[in-house]
N, CA, C and O atoms as a printed pandas DataFrame, in Angstrom:
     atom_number atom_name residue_name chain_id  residue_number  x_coord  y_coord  z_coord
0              1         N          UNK        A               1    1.140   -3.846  -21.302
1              2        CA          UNK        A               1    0.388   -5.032  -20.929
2              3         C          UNK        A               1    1.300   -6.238  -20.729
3              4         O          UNK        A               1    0.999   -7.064  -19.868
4              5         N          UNK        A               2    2.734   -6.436  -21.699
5              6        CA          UNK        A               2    3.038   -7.175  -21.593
6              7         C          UNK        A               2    3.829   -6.936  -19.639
7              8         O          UNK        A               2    3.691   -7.926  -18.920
8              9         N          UNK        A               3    4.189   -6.314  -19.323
9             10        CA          UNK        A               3    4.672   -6.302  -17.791
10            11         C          UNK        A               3    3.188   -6.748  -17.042
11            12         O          UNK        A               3    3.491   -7.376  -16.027
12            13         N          UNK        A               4    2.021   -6.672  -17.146
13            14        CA          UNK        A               4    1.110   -7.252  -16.336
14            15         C          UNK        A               4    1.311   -8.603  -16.610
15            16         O          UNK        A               4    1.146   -9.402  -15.689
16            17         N          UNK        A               5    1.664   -9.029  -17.798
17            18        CA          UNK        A               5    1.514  -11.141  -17.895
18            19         C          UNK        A               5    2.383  -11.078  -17.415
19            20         O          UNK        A               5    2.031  -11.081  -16.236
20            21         N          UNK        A               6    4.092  -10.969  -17.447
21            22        CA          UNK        A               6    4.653  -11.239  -16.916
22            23         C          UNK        A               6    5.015  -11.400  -15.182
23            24         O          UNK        A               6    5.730  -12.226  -14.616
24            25         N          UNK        A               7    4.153  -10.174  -14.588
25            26        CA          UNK        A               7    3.971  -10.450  -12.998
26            27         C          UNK        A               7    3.006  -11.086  -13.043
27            28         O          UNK        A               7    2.910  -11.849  -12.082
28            29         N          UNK        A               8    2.107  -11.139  -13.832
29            30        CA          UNK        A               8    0.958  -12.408  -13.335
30            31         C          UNK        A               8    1.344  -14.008  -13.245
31            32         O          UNK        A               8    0.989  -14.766  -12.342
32            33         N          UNK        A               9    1.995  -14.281  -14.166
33            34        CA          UNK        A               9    3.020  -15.565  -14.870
34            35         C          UNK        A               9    4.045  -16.002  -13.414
35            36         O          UNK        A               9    4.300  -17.173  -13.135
36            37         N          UNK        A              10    4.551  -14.775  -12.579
37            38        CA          UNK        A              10    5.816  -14.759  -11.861
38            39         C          UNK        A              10    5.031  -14.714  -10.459
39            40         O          UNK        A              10    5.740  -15.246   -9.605
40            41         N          UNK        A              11    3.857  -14.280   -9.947
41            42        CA          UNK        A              11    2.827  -14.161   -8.890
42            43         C          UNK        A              11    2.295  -15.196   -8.983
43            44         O          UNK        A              11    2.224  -15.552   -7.807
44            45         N          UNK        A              12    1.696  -16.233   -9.785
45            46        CA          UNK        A              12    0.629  -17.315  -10.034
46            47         C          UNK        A              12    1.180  -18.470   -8.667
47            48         O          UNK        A              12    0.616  -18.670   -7.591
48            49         N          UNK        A              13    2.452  -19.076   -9.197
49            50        CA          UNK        A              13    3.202  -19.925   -8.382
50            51         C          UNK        A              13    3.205  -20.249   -7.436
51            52         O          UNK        A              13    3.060  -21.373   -6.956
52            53         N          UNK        A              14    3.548  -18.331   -6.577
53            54        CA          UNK        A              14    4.092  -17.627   -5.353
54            55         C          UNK        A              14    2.465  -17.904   -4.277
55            56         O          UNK        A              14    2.244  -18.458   -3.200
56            57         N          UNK        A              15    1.759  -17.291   -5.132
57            58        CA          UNK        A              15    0.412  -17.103   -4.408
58            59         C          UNK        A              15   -0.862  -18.504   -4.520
59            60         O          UNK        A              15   -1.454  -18.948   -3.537
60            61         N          UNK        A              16   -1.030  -18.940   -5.787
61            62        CA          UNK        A              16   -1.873  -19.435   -6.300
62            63         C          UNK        A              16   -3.444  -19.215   -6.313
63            64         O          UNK        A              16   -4.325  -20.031   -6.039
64            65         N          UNK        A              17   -3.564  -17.790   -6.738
65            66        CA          UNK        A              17   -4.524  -16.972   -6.494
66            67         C          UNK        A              17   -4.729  -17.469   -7.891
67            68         O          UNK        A              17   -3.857  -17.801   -8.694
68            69         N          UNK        A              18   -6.577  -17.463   -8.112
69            70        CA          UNK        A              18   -7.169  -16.970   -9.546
70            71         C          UNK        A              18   -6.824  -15.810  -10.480
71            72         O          UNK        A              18   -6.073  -14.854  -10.288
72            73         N          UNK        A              19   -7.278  -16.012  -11.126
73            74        CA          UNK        A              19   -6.761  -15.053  -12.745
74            75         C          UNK        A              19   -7.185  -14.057  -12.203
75            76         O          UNK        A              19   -6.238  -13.715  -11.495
76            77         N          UNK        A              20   -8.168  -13.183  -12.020
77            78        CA          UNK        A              20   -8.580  -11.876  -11.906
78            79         C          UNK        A              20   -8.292  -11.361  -10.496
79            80         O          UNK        A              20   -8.338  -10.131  -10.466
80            81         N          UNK        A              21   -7.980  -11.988   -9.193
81            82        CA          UNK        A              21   -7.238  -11.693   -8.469
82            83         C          UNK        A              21   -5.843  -11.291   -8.682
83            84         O          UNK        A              21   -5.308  -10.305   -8.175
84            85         N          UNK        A              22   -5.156  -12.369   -9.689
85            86        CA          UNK        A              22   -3.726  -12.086   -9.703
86            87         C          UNK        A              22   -3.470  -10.792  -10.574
87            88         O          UNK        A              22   -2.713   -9.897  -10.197
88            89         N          UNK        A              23   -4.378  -10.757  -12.147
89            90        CA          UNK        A              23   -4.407   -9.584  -12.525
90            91         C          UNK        A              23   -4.431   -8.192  -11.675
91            92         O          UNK        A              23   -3.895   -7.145  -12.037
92            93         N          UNK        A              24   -5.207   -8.409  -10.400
93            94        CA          UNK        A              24   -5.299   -6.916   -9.710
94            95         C          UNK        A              24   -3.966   -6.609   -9.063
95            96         O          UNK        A              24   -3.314   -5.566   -9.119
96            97         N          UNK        A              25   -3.699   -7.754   -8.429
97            98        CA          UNK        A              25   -2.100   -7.127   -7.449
98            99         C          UNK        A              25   -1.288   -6.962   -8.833
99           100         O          UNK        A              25   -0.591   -5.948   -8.786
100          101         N          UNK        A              26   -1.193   -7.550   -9.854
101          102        CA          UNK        A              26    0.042   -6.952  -11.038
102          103         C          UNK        A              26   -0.471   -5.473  -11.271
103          104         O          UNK        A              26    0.299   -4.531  -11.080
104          105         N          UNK        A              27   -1.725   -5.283  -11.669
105          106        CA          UNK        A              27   -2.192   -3.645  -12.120
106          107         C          UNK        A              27   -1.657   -2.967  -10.853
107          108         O          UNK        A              27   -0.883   -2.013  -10.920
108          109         N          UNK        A              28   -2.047   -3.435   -9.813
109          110        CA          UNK        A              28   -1.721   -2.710   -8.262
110          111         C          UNK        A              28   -0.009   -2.095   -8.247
111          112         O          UNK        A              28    0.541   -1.004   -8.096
112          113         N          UNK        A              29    0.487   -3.802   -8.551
113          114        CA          UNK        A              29    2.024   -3.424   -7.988
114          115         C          UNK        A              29    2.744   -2.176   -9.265
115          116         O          UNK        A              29    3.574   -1.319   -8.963
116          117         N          UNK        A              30    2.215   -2.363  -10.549
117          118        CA          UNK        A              30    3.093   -1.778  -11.560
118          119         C          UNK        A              30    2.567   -0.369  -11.268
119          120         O          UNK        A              30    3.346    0.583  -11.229
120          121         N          UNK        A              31    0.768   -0.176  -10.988
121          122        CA          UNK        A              31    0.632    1.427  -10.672
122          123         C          UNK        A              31    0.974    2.061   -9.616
123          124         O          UNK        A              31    0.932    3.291   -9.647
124          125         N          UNK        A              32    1.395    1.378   -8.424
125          126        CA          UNK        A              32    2.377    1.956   -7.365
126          127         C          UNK        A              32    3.687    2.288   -7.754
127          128         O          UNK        A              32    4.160    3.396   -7.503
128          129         N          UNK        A              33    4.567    1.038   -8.598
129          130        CA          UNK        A              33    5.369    2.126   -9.178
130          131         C          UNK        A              33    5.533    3.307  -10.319
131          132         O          UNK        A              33    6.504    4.029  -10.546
132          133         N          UNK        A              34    4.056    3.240  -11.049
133          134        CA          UNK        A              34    4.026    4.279  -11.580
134          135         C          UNK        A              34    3.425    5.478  -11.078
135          136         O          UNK        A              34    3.766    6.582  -11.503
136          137         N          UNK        A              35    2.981    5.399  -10.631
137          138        CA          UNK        A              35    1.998    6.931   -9.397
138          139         C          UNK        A              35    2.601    7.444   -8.649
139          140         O          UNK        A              35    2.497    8.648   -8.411
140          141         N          UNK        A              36    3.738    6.318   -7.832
141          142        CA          UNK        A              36    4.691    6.836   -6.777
142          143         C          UNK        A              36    4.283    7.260   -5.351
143          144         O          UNK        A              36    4.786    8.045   -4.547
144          145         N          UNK        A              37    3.128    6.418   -5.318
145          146        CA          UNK        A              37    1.778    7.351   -3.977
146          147         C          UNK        A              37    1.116    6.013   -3.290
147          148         O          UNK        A              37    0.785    4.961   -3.838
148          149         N          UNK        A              38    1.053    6.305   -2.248
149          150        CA          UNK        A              38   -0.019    5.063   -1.533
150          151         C          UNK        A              38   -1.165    5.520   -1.354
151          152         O          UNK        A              38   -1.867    4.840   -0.606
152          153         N          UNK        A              39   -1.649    6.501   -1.803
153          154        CA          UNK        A              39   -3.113    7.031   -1.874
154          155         C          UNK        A              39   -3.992    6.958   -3.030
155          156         O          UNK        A              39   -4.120    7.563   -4.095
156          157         N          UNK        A              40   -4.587    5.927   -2.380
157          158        CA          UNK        A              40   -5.667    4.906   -2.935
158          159         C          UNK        A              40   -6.196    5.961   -4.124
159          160         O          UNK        A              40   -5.993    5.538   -5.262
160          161         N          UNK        A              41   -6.735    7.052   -4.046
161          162        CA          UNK        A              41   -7.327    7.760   -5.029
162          163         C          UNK        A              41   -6.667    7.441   -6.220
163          164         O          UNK        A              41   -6.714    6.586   -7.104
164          165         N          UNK        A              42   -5.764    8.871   -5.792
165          166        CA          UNK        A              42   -4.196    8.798   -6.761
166          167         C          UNK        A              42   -3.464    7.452   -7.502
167          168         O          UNK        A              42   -2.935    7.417   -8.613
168          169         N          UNK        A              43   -3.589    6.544   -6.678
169          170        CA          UNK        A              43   -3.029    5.110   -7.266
170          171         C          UNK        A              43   -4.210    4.530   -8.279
171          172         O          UNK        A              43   -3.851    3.949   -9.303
172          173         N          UNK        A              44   -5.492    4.678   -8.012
173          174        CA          UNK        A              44   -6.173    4.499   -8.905
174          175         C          UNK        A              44   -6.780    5.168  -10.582
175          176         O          UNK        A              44   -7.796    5.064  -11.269
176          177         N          UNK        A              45   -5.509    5.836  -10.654
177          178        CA          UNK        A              45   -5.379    6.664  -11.590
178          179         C          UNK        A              45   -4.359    6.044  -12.607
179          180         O          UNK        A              45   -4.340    6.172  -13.831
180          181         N          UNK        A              46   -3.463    5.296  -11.736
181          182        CA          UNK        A              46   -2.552    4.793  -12.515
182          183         C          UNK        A              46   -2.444    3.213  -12.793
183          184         O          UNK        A              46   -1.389    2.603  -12.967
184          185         N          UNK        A              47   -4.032    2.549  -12.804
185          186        CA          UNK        A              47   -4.093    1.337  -13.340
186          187         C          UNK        A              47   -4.331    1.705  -15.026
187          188         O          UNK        A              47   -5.132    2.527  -15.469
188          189         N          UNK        A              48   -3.606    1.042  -15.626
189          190        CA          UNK        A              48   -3.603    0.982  -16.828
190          191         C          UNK        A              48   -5.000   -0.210  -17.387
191          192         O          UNK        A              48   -4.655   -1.278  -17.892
192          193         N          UNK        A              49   -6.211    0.052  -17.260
193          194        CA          UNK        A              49   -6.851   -0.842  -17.868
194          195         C          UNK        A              49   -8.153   -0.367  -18.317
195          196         O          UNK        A              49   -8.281    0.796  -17.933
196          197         N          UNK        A              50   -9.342   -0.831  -19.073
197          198        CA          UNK        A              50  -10.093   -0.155  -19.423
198          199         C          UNK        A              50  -11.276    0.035  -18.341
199          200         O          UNK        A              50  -12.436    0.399  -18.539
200          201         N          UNK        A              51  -10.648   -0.312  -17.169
201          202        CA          UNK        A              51  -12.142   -0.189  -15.926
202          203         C          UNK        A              51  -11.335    1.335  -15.757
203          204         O          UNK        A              51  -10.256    1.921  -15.830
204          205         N          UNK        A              52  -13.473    1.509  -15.340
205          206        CA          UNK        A              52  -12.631    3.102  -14.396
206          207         C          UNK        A              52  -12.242    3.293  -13.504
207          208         O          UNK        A              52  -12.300    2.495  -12.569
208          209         N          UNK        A              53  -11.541    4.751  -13.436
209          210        CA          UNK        A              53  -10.977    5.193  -12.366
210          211         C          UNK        A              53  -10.971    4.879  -10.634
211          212         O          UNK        A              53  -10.175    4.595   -9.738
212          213         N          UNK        A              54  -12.722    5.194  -10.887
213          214        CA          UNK        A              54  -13.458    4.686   -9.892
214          215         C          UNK        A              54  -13.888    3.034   -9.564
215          216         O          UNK        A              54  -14.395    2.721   -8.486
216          217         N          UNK        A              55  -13.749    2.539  -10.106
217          218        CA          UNK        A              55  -13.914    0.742  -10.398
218          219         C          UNK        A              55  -12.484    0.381   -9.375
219          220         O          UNK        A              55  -12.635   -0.436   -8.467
220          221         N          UNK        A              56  -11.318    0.942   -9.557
221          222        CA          UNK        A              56   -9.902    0.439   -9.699
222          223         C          UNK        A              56  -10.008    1.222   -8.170
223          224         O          UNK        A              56   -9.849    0.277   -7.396
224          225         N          UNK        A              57  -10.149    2.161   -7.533
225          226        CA          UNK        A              57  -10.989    3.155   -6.335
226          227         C          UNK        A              57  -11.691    2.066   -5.176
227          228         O          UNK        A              57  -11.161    2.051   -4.066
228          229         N          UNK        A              58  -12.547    1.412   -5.356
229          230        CA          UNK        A              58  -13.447    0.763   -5.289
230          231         C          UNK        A              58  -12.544   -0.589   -4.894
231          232         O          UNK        A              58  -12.272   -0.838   -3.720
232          233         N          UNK        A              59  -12.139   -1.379   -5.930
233          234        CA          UNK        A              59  -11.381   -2.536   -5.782
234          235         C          UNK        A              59  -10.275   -2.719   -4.874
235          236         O          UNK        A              59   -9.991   -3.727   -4.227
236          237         N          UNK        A              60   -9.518   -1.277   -4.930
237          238        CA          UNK        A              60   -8.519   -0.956   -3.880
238          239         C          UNK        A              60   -8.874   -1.176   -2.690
239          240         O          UNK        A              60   -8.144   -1.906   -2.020
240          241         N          UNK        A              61  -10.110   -0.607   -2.071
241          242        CA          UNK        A              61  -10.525   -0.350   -0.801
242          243         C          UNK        A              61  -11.031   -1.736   -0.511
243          244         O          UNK        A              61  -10.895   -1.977    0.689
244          245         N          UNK        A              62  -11.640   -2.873   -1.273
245          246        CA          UNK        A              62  -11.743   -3.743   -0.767
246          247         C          UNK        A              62  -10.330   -5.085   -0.931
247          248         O          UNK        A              62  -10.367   -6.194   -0.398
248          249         N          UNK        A              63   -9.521   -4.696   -1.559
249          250        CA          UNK        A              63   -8.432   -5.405   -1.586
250          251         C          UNK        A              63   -8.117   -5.196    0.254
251          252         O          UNK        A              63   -8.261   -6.107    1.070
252          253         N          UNK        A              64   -7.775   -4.109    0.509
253          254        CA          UNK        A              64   -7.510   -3.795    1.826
254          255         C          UNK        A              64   -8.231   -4.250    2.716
255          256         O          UNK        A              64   -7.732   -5.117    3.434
256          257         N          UNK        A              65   -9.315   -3.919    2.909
257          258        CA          UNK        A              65  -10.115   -3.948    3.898
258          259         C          UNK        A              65  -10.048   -5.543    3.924
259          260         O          UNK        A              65  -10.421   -5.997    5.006
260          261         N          UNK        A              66   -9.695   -6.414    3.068
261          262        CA          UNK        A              66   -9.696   -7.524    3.388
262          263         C          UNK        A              66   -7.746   -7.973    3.039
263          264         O          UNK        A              66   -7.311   -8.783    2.221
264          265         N          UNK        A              67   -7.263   -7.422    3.644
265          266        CA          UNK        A              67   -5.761   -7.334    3.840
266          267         C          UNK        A              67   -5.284   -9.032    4.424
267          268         O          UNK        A              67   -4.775   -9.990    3.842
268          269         N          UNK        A              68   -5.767   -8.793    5.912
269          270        CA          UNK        A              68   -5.724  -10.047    6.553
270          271         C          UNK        A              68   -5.966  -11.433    6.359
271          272         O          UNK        A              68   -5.293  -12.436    6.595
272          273         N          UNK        A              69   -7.312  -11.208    5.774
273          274        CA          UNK        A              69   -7.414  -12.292    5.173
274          275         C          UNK        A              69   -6.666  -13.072    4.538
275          276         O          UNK        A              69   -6.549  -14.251    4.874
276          277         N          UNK        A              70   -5.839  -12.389    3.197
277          278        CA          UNK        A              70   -5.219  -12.134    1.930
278          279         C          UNK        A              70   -4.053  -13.076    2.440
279          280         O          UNK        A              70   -3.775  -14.245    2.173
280          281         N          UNK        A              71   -3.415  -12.038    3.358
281          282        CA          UNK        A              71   -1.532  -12.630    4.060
282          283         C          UNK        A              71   -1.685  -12.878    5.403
283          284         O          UNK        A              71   -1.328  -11.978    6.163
284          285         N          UNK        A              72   -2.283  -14.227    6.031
285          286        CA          UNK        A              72   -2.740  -14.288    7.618
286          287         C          UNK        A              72   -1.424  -14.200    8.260
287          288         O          UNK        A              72   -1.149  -13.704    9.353
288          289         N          UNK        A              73   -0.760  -14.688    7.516
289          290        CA          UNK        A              73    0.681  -15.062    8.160
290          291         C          UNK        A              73    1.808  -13.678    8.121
291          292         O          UNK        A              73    2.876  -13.775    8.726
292          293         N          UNK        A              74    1.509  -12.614    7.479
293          294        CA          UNK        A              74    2.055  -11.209    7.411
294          295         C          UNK        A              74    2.726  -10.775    8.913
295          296         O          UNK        A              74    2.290  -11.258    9.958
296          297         N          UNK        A              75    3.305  -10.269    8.895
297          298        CA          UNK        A              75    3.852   -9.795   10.098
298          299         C          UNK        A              75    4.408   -8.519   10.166
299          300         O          UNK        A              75    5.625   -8.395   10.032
300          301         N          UNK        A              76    3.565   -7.382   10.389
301          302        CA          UNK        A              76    4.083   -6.033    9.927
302          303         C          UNK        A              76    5.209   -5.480   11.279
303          304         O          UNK        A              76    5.022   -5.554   12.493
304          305         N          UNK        A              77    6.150   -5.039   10.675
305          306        CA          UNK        A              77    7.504   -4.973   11.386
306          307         C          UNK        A              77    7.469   -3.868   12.371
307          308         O          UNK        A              77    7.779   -3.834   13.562
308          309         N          UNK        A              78    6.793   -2.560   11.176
309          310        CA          UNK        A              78    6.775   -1.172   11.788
310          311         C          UNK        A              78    6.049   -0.314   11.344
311          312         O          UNK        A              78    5.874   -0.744   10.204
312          313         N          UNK        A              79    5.417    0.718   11.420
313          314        CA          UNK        A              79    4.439    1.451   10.528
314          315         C          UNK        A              79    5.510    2.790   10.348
315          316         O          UNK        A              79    6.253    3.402   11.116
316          317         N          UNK        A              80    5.155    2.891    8.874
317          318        CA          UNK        A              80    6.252    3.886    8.337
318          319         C          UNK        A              80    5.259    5.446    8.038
319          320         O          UNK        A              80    4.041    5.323    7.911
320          321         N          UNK        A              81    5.750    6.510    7.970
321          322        CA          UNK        A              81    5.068    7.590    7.933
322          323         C          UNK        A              81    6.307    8.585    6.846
323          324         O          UNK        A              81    7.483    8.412    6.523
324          325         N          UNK        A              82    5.268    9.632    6.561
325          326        CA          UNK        A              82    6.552   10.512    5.972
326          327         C          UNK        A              82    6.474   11.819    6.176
327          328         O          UNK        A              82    5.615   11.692    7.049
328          329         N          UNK        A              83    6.619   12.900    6.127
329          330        CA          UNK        A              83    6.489   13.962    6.105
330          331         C          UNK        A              83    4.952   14.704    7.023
331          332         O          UNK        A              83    4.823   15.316    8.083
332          333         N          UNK        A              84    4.279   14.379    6.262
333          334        CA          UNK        A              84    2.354   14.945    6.611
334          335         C          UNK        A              84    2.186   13.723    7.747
335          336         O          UNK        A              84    1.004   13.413    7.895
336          337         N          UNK        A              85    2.883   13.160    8.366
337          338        CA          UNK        A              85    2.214   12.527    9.818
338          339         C          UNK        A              85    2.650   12.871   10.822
339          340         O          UNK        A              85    2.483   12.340   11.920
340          341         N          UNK        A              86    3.561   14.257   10.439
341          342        CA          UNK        A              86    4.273   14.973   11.680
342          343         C          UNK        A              86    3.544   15.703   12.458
343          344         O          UNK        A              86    2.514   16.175   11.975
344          345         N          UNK        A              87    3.921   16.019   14.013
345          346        CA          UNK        A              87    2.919   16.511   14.649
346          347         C          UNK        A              87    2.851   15.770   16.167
347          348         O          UNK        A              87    3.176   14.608   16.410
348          349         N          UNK        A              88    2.360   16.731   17.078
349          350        CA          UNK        A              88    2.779   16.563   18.461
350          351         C          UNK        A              88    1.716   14.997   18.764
351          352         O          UNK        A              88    2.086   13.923   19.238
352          353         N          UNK        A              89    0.314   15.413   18.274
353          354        CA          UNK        A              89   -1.012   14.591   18.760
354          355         C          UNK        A              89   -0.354   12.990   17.818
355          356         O          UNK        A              89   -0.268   12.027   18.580
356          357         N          UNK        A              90   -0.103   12.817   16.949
357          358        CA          UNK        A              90    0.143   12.609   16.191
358          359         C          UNK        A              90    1.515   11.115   16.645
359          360         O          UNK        A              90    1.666    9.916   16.414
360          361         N          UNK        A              91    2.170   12.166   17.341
361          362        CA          UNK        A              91    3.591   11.322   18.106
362          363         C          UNK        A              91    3.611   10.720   19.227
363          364         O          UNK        A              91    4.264    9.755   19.626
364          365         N          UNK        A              92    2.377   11.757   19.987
365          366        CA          UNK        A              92    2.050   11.322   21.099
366          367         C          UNK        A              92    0.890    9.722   21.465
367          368         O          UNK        A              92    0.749    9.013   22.462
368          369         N          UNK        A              93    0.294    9.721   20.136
369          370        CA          UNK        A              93   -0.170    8.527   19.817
370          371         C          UNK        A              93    0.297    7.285   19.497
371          372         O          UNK        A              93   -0.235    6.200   19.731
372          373         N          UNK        A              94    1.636    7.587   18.781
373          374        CA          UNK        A              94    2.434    6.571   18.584
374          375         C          UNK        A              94    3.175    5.648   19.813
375          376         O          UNK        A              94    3.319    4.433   19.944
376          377         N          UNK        A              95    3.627    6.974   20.761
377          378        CA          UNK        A              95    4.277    6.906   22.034
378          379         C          UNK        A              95    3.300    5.637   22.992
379          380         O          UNK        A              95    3.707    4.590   23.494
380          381         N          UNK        A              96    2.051    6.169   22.984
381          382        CA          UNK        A              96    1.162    5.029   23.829
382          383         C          UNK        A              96    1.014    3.701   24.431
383          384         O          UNK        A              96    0.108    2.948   24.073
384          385         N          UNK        A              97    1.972    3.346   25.440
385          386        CA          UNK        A              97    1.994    1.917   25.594
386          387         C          UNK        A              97    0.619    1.302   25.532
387          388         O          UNK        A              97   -0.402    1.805   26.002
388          389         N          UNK        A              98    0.713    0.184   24.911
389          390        CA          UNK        A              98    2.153   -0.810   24.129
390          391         C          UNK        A              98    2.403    0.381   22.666
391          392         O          UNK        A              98    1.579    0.855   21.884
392          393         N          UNK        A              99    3.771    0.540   22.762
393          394        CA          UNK        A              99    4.097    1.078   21.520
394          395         C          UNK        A              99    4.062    0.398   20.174
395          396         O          UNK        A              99    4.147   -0.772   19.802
396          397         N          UNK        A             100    3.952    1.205   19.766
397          398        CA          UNK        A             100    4.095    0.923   17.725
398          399         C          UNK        A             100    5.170    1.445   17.105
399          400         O          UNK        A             100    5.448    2.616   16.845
400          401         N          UNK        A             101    5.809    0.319   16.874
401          402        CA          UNK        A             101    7.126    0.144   16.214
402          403         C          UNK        A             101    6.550    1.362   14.805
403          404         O          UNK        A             101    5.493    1.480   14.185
404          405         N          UNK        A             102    7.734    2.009   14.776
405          406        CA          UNK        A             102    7.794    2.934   13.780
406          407         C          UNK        A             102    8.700    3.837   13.073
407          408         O          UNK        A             102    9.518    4.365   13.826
408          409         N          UNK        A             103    8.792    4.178   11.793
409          410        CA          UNK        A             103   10.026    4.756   11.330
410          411         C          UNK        A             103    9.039    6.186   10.403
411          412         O          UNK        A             103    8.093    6.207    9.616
412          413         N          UNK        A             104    9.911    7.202   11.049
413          414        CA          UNK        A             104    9.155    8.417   10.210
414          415         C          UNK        A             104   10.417    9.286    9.228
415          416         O          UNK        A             104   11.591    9.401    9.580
416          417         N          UNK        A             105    9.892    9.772    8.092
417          418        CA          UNK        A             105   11.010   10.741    7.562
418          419         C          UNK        A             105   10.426   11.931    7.818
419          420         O          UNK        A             105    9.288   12.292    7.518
420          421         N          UNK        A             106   11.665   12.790    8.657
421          422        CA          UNK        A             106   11.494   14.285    8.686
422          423         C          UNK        A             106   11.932   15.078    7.851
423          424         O          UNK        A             106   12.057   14.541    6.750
424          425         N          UNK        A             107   12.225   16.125    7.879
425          426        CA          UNK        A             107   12.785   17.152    7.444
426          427         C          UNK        A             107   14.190   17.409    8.245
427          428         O          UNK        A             107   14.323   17.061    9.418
428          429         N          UNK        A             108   15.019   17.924    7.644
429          430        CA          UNK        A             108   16.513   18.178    8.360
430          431         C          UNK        A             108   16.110   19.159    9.076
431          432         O          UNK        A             108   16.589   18.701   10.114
432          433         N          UNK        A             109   15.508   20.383    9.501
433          434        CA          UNK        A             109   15.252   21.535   10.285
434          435         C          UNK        A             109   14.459   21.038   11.049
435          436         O          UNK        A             109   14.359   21.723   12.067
436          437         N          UNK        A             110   13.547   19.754   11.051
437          438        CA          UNK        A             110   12.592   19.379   11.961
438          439         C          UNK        A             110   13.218   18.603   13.609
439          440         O          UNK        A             110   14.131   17.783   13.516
440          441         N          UNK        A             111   12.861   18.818   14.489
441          442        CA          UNK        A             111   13.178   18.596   15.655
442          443         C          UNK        A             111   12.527   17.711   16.872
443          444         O          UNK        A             111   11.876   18.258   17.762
444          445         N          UNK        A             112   12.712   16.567   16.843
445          446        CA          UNK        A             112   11.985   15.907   17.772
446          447         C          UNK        A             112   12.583   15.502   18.894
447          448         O          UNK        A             112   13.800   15.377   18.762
448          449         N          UNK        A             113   11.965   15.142   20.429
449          450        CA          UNK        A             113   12.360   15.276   21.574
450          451         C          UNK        A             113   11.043   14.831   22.622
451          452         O          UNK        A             113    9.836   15.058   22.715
452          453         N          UNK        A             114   11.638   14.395   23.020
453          454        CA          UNK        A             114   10.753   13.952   23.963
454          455         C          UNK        A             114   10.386   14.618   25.684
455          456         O          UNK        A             114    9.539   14.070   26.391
């Protein structure tokens, strides 16, 4: 708990978000690095607090869904993928003018070509 005050304490400043807002991005940021996953399910497994699973599930999806709002001024660089977004339909979507800046990790045996 004490690493949640302390990003809350170190976020307050930065953002000047309310208490129970700032509490969520600290539970958020410390259970991303503890879960190791950007899947919302899975990440909601690893808030350490006494809401449930599903509460923290729930909160996620609307943290997002209201993303924009949040950081108007955000400027996403590139959309990153890893492994499971490989695939012809997949690349060929990316390809689509106007393109989408993007960085994927393959596999060393994997082969791409245009």
């Amino acid at each position: 708990m004490n690493q949640i005050i302390l990003l809350r304490q170190t976020l307050k400043p930065l953002l000047g978000w309310h208490g129970a807002r700032l509490n969520f991005l600290a539970l958020f940021l410390i259970a991303l690095l503890r879960v190791k996953t950007i899947n919302l399910a899975e990440l909601a497994t690893g808030f350490r607090s006494n809401t449930k699973t599903e509460s923290n599930y729930k909160k996620l999806q609307r943290f997002f869904r209201s993303f924009y709002s949040i950081f108007p001024d955000a400027k996403v660089a590139y959309l990153a993928g890893d492994r499971e977004f490989i695939g012809k339909a997949w690349l060929s979507y990316l390809l689509i003018e106007p393109t989408i800046p993007f960085r994927l990790r393959i596999r060393e045996s994997d082969a791409v070509w245009s």
